[in-house]
C-alpha positions in Angstrom: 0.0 0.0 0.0 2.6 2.5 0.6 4.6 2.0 -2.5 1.3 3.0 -4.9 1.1 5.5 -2.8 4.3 6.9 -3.3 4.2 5.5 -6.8 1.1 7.8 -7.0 2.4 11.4 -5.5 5.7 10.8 -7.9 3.6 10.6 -10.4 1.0 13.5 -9.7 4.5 15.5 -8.9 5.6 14.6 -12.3 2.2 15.7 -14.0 2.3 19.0 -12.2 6.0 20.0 -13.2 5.8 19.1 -16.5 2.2 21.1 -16.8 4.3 23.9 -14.7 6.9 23.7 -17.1 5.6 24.1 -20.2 3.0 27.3 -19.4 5.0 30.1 -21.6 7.0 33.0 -19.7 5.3 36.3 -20.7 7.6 38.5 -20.5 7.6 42.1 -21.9 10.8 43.5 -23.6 9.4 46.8 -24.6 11.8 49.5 -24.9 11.1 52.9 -25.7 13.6 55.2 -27.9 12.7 58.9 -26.9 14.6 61.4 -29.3 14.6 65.0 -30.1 14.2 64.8 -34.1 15.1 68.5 -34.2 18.6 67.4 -32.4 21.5 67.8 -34.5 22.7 63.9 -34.6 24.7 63.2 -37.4 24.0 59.1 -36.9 19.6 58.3 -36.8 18.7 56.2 -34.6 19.3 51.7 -35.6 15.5 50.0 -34.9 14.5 46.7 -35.4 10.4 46.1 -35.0 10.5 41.9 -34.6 6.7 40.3 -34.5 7.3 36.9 -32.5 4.4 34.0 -32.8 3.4 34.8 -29.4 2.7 38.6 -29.7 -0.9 39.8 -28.1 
């Protein structure tokens, strides 16, 4: 009796990390570029817009 149960919280335990691990990170890597377009920079600005799958 107390192997199955042991058999069954290591395999509940199991279930729940690999449910726990495969939920997505959200994670927001929004930066903002604030510039003065009447400044008198010789070089403009470098951006790169990138659209991943998992955009909202």
């Amino acid at each position: 009796m107390k192997s199955q149960n042991v058999k069954k919280l290591s395999i509940g335990t199991s279930f729940l990390l690999t449910i726990l691990a495969g939920v997505p990170a959200v994670a927001d890597d929004t930066e903002l570029l604030v510039v003065d377009p009447s400044s008198t920079s010789a070089t403009p600005p470098n951006i790169m817009f990138m659209k991943t799958p998992y955009c909202v």
